[in-house]
Each structure stands twice: as C-alpha cells, then as structure tokens.
C-alpha positions as CSV (number, residue, x, y, z in Angstrom):
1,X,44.3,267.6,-24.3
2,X,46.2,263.8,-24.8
3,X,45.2,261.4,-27.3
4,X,44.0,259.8,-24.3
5,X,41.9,262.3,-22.5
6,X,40.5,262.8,-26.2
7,X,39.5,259.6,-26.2
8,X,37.8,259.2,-22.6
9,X,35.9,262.3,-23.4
10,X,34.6,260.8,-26.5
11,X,33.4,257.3,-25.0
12,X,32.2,259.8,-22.0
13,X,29.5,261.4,-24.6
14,X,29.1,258.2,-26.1
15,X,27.8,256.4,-22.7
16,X,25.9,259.0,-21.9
17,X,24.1,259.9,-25.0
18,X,23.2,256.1,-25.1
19,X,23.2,255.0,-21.6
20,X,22.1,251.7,-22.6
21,X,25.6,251.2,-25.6
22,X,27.6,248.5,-23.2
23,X,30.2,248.5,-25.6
24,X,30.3,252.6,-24.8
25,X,30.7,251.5,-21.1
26,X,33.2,249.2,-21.5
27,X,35.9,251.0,-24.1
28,X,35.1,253.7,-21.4
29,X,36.4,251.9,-18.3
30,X,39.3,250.3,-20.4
31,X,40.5,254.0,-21.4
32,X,39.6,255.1,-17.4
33,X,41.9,252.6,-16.1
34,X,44.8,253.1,-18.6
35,X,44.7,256.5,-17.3
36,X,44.3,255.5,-13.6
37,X,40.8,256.4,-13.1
38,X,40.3,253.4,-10.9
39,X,37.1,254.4,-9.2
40,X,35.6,255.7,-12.3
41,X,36.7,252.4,-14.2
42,X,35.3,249.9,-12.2
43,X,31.7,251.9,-12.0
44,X,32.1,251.8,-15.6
45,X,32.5,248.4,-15.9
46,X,30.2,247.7,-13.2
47,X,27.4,249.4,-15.6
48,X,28.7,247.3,-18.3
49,X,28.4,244.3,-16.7
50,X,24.4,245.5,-15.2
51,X,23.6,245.7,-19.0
52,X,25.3,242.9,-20.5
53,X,25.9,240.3,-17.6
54,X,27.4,237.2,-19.7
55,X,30.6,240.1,-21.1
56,X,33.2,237.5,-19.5
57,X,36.2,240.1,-20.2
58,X,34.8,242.7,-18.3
59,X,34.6,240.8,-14.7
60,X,38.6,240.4,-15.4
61,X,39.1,243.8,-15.7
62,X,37.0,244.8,-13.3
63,X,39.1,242.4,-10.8
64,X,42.2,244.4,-11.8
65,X,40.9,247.3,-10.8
66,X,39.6,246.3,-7.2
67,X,43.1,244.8,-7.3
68,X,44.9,248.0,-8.0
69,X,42.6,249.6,-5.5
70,X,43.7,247.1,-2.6
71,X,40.3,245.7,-2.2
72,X,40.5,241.8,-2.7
73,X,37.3,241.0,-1.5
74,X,35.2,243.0,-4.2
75,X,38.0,241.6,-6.7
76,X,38.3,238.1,-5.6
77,X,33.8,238.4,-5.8
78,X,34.2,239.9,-9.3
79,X,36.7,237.1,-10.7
80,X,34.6,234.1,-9.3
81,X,31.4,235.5,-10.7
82,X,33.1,236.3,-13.9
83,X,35.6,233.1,-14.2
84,X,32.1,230.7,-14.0
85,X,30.8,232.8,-16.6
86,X,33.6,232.3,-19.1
87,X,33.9,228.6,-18.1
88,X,30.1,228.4,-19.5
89,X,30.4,230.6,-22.4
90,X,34.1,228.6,-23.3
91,X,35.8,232.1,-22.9
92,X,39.4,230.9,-22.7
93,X,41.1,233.3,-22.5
94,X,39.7,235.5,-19.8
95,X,38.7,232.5,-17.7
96,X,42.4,231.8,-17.4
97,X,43.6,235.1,-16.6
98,X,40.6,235.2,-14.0
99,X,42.2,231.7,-12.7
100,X,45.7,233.3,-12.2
101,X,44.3,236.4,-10.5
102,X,42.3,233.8,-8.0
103,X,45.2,232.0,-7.2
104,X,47.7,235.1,-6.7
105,X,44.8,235.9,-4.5
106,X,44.6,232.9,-2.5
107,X,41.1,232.2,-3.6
108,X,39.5,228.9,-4.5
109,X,38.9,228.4,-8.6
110,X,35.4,227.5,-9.2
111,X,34.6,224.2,-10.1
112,X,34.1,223.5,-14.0
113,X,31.0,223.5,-15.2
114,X,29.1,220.8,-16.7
115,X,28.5,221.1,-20.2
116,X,24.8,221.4,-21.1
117,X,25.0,221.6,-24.9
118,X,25.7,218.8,-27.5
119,X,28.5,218.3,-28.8
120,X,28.5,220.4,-32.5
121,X,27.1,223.3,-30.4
122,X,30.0,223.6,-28.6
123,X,33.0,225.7,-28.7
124,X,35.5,223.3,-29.3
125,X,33.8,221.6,-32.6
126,X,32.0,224.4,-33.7
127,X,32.9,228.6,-34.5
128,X,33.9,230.7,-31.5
129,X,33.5,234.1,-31.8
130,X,36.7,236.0,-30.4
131,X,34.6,239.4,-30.2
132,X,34.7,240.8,-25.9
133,X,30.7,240.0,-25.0
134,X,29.3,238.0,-27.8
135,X,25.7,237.4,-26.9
136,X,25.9,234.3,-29.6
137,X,28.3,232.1,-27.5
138,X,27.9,228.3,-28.4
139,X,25.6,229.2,-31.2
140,X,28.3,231.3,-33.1
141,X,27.9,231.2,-36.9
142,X,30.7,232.1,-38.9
143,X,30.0,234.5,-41.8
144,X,30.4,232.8,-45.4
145,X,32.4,235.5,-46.7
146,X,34.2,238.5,-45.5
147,X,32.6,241.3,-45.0
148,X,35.4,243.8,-46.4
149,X,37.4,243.3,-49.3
150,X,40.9,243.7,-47.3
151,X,42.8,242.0,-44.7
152,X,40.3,243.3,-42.3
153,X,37.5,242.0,-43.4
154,X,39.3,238.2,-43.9
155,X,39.9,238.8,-40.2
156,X,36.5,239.9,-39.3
157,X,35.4,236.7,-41.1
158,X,37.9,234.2,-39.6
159,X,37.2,235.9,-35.7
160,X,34.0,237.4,-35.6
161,X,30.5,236.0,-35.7
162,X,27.7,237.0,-38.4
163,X,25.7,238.2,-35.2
164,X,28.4,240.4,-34.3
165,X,29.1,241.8,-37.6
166,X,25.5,242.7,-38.0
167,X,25.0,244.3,-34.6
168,X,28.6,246.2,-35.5
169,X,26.9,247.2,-39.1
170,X,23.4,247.7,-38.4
171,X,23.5,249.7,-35.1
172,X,27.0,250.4,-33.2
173,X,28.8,252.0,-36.6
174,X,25.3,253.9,-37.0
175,X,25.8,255.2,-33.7
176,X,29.7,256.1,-34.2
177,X,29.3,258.0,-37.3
178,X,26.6,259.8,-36.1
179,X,27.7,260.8,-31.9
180,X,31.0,261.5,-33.0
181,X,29.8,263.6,-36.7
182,X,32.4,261.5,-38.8
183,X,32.7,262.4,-41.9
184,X,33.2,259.1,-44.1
185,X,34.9,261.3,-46.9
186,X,37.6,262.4,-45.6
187,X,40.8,260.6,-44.2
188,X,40.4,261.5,-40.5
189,X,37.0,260.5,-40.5
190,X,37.3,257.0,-42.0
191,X,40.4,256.2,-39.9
192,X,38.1,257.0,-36.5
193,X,35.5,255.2,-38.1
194,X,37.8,251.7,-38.4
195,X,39.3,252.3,-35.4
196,X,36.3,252.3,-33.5
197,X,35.5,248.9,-35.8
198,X,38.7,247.0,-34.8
199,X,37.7,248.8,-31.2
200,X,34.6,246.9,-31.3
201,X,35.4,243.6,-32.2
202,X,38.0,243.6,-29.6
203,X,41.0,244.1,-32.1
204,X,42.6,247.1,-30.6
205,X,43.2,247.4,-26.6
C-alpha cells in the first residue's frame, strides 16, 4: 500500500469512527482528490461542509472537484456559496481563488459584503486566525505565548487562535492518539502525532 492509500485509509477510520470530526472529513476529501477520487472527494467535502458550514476553504475545493468532473453548475453553486462566506469571515485567501475560479467560469462574483462588526473586531485591525474552518472568525484571540517551546509552537502562536489550539489540544489530538494507537514514546508515533498537528492547523497540504 502507498504512503497515500495509507493515509486515505486512516482518515477513512477516522471519519467513520467519529462521523461528526469535520476536520476527519475534510483531510479525507483533500487526500481523495490528490488521488483522483473525485466522486468520493466532493461527498467528503460535501459532509464537511453539512457539519461545519462557515469552513470557507472547503467550498473551493469542493469547486475544483465539480470542475475536474466537468460539472460547472454544481461548481460555479459551490464557489458563490463559498466565496460570500469567505468575504464575511475575511478569508482572503480562499475567497480569491474562489473569485478566479468564478471568472474562468464565466460566472458573476458576488457582491461584497457589508461589514457588520466594529472596527477592532475586524480582521484587518485585529488577530486572524490562518487555521482552514476557524469557528472564531472576527473574534480571534491570539494566544499570549506559544504553546511549544520550538519553532512550531512560535508559529502556532503567530497563526493560530487560542480557540483553535485548545480544540487541537483538548479534543482532536485526544482523538489522533487514541483512533490511530500512537504511541507518544517512540519516534514513529510522535512524528504522526505532529503531523497530524501541522495537518490540523492547516500547515501541511
């Protein structure tokens, strides 16, 4: 078996053991489409989106794939949905990449939206969390130190919100070391173990 089809068969057991771990569904459709599992990718992002609706970078992927499958309609549906998202949630990033796929497609760019929140609540003058489908959006506190003593960590604290880092800490990692049996001790176990962190917080693609 591939490094790859190791990996999908993990994230496999992992979504379905916790049917209700988004960030399961999503590493699972990123790993399905890199492997040209289009079908299976997009119903994987699909259940991603069902369970965490406001995950901005999954409506882009999920455009890809209906792209790569020849069906504009469901991608140019996907990529307006998600590109008004993003524009509320001050996702750059994949709100511009949904932009460029609207265009290519010959579809109309949603209208900006209005911002509701004052200004030291927005993205622009306050912290923005880089992590795919923080909940936190405008709110976003930065933590006051980092979390790991290593260059990790001082990343973790310069891109990642406290919120995130506690729902990575208290509950996902719980759920790594314990669906995938890591053992912490060894070398193997604690390089799976950051790699699903860096996974997590949107690090590693």
């Amino acid at each position: 078996m591939s490094q790859l089809q190791d990996r999908i068969a993990q994230f496999r057991k992992m979504a379905t053991d916790d049917p209700e771990n988004e960030l399961g569904h999503f590493r699972l459709g990123q790993l399905l489409m890199d492997d040209g599992q289009l079908p299976e990718a997009a119903a994987s992002f699909a259940k991603t989106l069902e369970l965490s609706p406001q995950f901005s970078k999954v409506y882009q992927l999920l455009g890809e794939c209906y792209i790569k499958q020849n069906d504009n309609a469901k991608a140019i549906e996907a990529l307006t949905n998600g590109y008004k998202i993003a524009d509320e949630r001050g996702d750059k990033m994949p709100r511009d990449a949904m932009a460029k796929m609207l265009t290519t497609l010959d579809a109309p760019i949603p209208k900006a939206a209005e911002p509701t929140a004052s200004v030291d609540e927005g993205p622009e003058s306050g912290f923005t969390c880089e992590r795919p489908g923080c909940a936190a959006g405008r709110r976003a506190q930065p933590l006051a130190l980092p979390p790991l003593k290593d260059e990790i960590g001082l990343r973790i604290q310069q891109k990642i919100c406290a919120d995130c880092w506690q729902g990575w800490f208290k509950d996902f990692s719980i759920k790594v070391i314990n669906e995938l049996r890591l053992d912490l001790s060894s070398e193997s176990g604690q390089g799976e173990y950051d790699k699903h962190m860096r996974e997590y917080f949107g690090f590693e693609n």
